[in-house]
C-alpha positions in Angstrom: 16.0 -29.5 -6.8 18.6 -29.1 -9.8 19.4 -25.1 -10.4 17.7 -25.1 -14.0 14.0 -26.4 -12.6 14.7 -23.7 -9.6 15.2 -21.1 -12.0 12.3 -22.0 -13.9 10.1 -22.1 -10.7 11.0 -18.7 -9.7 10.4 -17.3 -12.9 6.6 -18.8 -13.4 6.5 -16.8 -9.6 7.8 -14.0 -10.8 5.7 -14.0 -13.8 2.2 -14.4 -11.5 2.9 -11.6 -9.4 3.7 -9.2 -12.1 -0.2 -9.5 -13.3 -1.4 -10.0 -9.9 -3.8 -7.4 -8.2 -2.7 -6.8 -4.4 -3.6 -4.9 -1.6 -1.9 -4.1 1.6 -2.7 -3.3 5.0 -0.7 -0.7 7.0 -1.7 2.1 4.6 -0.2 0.0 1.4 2.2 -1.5 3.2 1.8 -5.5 3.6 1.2 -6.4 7.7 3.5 -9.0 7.3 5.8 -10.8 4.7 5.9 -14.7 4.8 2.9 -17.0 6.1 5.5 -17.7 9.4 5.5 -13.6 9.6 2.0 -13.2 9.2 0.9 -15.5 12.0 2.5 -12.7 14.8 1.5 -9.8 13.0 4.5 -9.2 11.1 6.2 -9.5 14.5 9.0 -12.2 14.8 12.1 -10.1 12.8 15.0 -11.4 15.1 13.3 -15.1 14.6 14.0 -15.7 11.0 12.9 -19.2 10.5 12.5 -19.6 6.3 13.1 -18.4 3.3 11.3 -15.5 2.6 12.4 -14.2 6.0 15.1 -12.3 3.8 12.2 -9.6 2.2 12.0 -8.5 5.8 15.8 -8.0 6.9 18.1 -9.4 4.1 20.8 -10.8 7.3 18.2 -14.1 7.6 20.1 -15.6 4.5 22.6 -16.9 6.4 20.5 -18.7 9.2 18.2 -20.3 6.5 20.3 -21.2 4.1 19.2 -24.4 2.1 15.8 -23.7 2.6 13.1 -22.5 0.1 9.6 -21.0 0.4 6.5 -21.0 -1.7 3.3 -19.4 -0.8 -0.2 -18.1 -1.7 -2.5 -15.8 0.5 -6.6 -15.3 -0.4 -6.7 -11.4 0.6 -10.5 -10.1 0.8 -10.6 -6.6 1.6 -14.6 -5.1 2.1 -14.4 -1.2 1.7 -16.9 1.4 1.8 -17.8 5.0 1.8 -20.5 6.9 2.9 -21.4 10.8 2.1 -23.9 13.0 4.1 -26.3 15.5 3.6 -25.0 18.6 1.2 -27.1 22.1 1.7 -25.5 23.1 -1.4 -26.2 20.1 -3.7 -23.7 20.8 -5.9 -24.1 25.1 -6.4 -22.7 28.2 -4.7 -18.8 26.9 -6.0 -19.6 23.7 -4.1 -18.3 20.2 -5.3 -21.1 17.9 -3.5 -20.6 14.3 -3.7 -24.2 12.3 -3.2 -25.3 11.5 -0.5 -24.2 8.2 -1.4 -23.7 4.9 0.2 -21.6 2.4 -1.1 -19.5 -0.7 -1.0 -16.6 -1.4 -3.1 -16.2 -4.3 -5.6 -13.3 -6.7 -6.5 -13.4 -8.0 -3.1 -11.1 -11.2 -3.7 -7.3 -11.2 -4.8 -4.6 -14.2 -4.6 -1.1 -12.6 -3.6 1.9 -15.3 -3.9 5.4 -14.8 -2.7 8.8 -17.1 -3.1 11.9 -17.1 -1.5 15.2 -19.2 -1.8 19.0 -19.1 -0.1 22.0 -20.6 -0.8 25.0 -21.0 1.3 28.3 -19.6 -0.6 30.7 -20.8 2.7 30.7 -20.9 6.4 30.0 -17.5 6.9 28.0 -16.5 3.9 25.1 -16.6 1.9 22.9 -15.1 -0.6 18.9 -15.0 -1.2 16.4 -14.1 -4.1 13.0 -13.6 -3.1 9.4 -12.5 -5.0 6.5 -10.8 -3.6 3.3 -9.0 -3.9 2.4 -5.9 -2.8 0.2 -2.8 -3.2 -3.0 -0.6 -2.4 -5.6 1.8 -3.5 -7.1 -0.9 -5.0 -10.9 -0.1 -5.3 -13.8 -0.3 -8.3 -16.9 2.3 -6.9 -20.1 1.4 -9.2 -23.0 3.8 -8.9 -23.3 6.9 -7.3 -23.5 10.5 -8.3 -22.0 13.8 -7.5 -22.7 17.5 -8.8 -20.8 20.5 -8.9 -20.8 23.8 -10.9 -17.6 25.0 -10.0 -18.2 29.0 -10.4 -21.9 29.1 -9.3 -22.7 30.6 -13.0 -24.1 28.4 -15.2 -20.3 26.6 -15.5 -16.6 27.1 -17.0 -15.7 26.6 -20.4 -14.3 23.5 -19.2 -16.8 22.3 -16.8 -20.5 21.7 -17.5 -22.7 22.1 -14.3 -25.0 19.4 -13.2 -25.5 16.3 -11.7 -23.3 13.0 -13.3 -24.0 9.5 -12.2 -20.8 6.5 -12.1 -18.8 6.6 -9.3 -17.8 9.2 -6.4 -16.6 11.9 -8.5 -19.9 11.7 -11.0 -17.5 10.7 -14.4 -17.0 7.1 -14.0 -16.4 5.1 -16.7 -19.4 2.9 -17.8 -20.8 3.5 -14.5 -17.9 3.2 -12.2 -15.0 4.4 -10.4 -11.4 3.7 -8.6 -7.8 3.1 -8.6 -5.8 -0.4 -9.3 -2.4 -0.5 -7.8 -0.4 -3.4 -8.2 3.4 -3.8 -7.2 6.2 -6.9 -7.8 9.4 -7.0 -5.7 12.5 -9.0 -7.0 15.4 -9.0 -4.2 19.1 -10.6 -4.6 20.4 -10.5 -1.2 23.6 -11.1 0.8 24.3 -11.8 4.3 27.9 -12.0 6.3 28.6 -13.7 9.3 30.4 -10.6 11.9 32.3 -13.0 14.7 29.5 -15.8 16.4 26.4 -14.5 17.1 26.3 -11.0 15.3 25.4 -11.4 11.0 25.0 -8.3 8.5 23.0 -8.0 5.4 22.4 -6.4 2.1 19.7 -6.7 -0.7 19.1 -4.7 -4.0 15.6 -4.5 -4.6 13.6 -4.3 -7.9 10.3 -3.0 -8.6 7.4 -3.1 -10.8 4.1 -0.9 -10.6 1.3 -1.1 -12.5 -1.4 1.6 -11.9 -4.7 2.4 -13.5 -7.8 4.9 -12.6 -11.1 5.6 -14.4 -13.6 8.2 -12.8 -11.7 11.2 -12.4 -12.7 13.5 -15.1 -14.2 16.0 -12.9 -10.7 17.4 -12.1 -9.5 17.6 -15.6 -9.9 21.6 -15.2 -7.4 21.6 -12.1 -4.9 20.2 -13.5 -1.4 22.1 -14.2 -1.3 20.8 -18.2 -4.8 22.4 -18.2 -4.0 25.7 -16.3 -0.3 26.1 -18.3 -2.6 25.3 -22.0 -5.8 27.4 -21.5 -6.1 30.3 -23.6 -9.1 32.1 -22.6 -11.9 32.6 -25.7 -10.2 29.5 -27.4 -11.5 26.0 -26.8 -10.4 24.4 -23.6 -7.2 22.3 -24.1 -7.9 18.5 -23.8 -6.5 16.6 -21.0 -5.3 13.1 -22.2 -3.4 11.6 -18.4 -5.6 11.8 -16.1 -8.2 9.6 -15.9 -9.2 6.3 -18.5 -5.8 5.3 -20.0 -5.9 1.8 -18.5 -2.5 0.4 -16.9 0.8 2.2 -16.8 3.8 1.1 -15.9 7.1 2.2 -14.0 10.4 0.5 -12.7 12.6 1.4 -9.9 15.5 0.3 -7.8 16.2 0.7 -4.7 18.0 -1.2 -1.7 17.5 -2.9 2.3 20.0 -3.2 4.8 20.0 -5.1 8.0 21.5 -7.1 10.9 20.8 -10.1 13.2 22.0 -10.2 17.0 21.7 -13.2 18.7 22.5 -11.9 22.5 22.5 -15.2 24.0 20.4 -17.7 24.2 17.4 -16.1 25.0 17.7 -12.6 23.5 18.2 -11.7 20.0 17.9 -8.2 18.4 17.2 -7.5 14.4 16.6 -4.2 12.5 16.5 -3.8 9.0 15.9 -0.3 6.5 14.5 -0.3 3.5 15.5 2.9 1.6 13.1 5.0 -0.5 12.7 3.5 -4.0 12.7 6.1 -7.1 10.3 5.1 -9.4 9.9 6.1 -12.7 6.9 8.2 -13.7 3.6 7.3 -15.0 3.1 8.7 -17.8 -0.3 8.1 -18.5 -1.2 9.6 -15.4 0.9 12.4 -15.4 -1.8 14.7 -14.6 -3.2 12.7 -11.4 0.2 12.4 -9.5 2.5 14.9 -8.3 5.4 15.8 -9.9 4.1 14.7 -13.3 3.3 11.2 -12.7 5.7 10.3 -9.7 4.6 7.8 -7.5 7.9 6.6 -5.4 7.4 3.8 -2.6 8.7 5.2 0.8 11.6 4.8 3.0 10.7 1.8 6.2 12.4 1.0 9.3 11.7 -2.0 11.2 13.4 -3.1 14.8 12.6 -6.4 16.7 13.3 -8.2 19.4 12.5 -11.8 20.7 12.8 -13.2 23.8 12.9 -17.0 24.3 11.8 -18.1 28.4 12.2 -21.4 27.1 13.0 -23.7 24.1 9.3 -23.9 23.0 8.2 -20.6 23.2 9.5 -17.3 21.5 8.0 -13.7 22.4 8.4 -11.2 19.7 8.2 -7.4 20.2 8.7 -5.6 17.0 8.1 -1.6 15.3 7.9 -0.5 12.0 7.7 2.9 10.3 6.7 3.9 6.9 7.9 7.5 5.8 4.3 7.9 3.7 4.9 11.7 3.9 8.1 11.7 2.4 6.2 11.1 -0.8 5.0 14.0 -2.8 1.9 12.1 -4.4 0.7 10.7 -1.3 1.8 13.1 1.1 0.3 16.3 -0.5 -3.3 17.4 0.8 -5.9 17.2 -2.1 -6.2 21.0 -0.7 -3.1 21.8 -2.4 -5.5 22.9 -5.4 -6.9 25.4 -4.0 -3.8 27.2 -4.8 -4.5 26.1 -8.6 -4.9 29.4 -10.9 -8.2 27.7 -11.8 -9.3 27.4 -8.3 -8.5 31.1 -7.3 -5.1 30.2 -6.9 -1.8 31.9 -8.5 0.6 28.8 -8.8 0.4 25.9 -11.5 2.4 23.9 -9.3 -0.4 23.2 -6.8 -2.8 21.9 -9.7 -3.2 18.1 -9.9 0.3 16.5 -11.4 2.5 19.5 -10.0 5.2 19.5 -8.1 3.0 20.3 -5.0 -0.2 18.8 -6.8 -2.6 17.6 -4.6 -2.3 14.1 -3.0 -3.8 12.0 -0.7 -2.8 14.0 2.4 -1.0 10.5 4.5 1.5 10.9 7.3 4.2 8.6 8.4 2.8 5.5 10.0 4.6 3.5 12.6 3.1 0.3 13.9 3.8 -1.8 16.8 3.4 -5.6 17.4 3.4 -8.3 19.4 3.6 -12.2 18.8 4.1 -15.5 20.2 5.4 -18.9 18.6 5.2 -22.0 20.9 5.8 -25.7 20.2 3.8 -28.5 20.7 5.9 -32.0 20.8 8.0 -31.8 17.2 5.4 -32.0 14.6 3.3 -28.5 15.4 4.0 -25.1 16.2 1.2 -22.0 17.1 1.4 -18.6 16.5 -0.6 -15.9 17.2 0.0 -11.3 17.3 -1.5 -8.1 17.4 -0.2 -5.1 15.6 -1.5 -1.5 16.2 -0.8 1.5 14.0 -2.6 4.7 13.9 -4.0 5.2 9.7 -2.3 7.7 8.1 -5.3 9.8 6.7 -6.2 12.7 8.3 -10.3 13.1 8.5 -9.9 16.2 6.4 -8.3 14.2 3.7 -11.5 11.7 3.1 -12.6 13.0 0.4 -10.1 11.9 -2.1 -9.1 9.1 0.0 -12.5 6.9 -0.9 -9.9 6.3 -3.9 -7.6 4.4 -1.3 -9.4 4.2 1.6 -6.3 2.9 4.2 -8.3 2.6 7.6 -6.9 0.0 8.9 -5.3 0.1 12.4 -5.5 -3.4 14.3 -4.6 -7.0 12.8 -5.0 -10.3 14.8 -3.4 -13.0 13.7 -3.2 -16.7 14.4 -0.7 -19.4 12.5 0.4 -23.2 12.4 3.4 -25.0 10.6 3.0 -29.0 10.3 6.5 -30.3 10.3 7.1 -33.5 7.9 9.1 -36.3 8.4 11.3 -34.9 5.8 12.0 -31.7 7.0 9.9 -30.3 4.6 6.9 -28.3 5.9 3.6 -26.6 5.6 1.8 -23.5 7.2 -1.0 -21.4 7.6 -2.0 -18.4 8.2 -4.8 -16.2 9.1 -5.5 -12.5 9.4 -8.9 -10.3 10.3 -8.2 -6.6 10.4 -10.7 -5.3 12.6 -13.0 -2.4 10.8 -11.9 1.1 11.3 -14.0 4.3 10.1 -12.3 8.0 9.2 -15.0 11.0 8.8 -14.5 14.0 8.4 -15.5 17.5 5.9 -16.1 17.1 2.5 -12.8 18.7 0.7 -14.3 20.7 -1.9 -17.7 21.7 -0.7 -15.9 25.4 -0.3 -13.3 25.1 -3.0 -12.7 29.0 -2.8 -12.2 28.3 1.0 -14.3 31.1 2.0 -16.4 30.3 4.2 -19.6 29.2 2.4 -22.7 29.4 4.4 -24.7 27.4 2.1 -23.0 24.1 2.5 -19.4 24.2 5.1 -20.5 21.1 6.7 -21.4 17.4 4.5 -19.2 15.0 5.6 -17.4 11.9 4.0 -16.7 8.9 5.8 -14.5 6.3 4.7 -14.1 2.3 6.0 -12.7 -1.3 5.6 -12.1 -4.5 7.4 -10.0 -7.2 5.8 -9.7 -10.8 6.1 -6.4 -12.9 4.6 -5.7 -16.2 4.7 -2.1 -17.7 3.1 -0.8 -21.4 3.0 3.2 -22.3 2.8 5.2 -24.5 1.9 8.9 -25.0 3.3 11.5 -27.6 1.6 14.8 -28.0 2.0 
């Protein structure tokens, strides 16, 4: 393929992803980059057998060099949330969502990913690859919620009563949610150390777009309200929070890694992706912490593979995701209860403060397994498991129906075709078995003192995902 219809190619890619929504799996972290990947779990790093291997540890250029990757997964992930029985129904300082019972829409999404390298000499080579990926993708419709957040008659700010459209009771035309998407542009290069040992370096580009609708109810805890209200005057509007349609932020950050081929049986890879500093969204300044900031977190990954013979390949690999690293995704929704309009005495805890509240995730590491075996020269089967503990905490449900990032176990199974040419297809196919987080509802005590009318309604939050991608390999 001549250089000027490869450029052209990547750039229609490029182009798709960037209006593409996605969600991920490992909180909003993918399970697995590249159809080969996918097919063991996201296990396989030390066997880097195409393209788009470089997005997981940028020292695969070298190995696949002269080859090129183009993909498309069908991603369907079913979500639901499910509120209990609230005593206080919405007085007494109580924020009572429901009861409600309810499944998510936009249940269908079409992630692609490309990935090319390119020999520069014996010991060299660089890569470019595009992909998807993202979360907290949800659209509530229906439901109701009440609250009358001083148990008088309401705030200057806040009318009591009960409000119908989404979780939260303000949803726009009736609903409710978050829209995450994220594009990754990597230029890598990898260096051959002596025979069996190469190094490798990628700087990665990002785009996020983010949206929400449905949030209003927290407009009064937020710090550009608490740092504006004047009381007697009229309450001060606030314009980021909820409704503004997309926003968008870029960031740069970069991925190191290395490829050990022991001998002829063992091989060892690791790769680190560093945290990527985004910049803010600005249109949601008063959702995310630190006015707006929503950065994408630090990963590690190790694997190892282990080859008994020359058809089969066992992969043991771990990841780990630094979620709580991340101000606006670490920080417990909680956090506002140390909002001056909450009975607090610090701005800084009020929704887009530096200590605003967040969706309350810890670090997440994940384990998998997979096996690749051949059958004559024409097919090879893959299949993995990968187990990870969530990274919400069932006091953290509450604001987590927004992203609700249950999922702990993935099996996989895969198949490549191999062509006459050299060329090749694959498949893929993931089901991510349905996992449920309950736990108290956050606000049904926002003074924290120990209500008696209502200290108990519970929120429970669930998914289970399928995914299914198609490849195709040329040389």
């Amino acid at each position: 393929m001549q250089l000027k219809n490869r450029t052209r190619l990547f750039t229609a890619i490029a182009t798709l992803l960037l209006t593409t929504p996605v969600w991920a799996t490992n909180g909003y972290f993918t399970h697995g980059i590249g159809t080969k990947n996918k097919g063991m779990a996201g296990s396989g790093l030390a066997m880097p057998e195409d393209a788009i291997s470089v997005a997981n540890n940028p020292a695969a250029a070298l190995a696949n060099a002269g080859k090129y990757d183009l993909g498309i997964a069908i991603f369907s992930p079913l979500r639901h949330y499910e509120t209990g029985d609230s005593m206080a129904d919405g007085y007494g300082g109580a924020f009572t969502i429901g009861p409600n019972d309810i499944d998510s829409e936009s249940n269908y999404f079409f992630i692609p990913h490309m990935a090319g390298a390119w020999q520069i000499d014996d010991k060299s080579a660089w890569s470019v690859a595009f992909y998807g990926r993202g979360g907290m993708n949800t659209r509530w419709e229906g439901g109701t919620a009440s609250f009358d957040p001083t148990g008088q008659g309401g705030t200057p700010w806040t009318v009591p009563g009960t409000y119908g459209g989404g979780p939260y009771g303000t949803g726009d035309n009736g609903t409710a949610g978050v829209d995450l998407m994220q594009a990754f542009l990597e230029f890598g290069y990898a260096r051959a150390a002596g025979d069996n040992f190469t190094w490798g370096a990628s700087l990665i580009g990002v785009m996020q777009l983010f949206s929400a609708r449905g949030l209003g109810a927290f407009g009064g805890y937020t710090e550009s309200f608490n740092l504006n209200y004047v009381p007697g005057q009229p309450p001060p509007p606030v314009e980021n929070l909820s409704n503004n349609g997309h926003d968008r932020s870029y960031g740069w950050g970069g991925k190191i890694g290395f490829q050990w081929d022991l001998n002829d049986k063992f091989a060892l890879a690791g790769s680190y992706q560093s945290e990527i500093n985004m910049g803010k969204f600005d249109k949601y300044s008063d959702l995310f912490a630190e006015n707006g900031g929503f950065d994408i977190p630090a990963a590690i990954k190790f694997g190892l593979t282990f080859r008994p013979n020359s058809n089969l390949a066992l992969n043991f690999d771990v990841e780990n995701i630094a979620y709580g690293d991340i101000d606006s995704i670490a920080n417990p929704v909680r956090n506002v209860y140390n909002c001056p309009t909450a009975g607090g005495m610090d701005t800084s805890y009020c929704f887009g403060g530096k200590n605003g509240g967040g969706f309350g995730w810890e670090d997440m590491t994940i384990y998998k397994v997979g096996a690749q075996w051949g059958v004559g020269n024409d097919y090879t089967f893959r299949a993995g498991y990968s187990h990870g503990d969530q990274p919400i905490p069932d006091n953290e449900t509450m604001f987590n129906i927004l992203a609700p990032a249950t999922i702990e176990d993935h099996l996989t199974v895969g198949l490549t075709r191999g062509l006459a040419s050299g060329n090749e297809w694959s498949v893929s196919f993931m089901y991510a078995l349905n996992n449920k987080v309950k736990g108290p509802a956050t606000f049904t005590d926002p003074m924290n003192s120990g209500n008696p009318f209502d200290p108990t309604q519970t929120v429970s939050i669930d998914m289970n995902q399928w995914e299914l991608e198609f490849a195709f390999g040329w040389r």
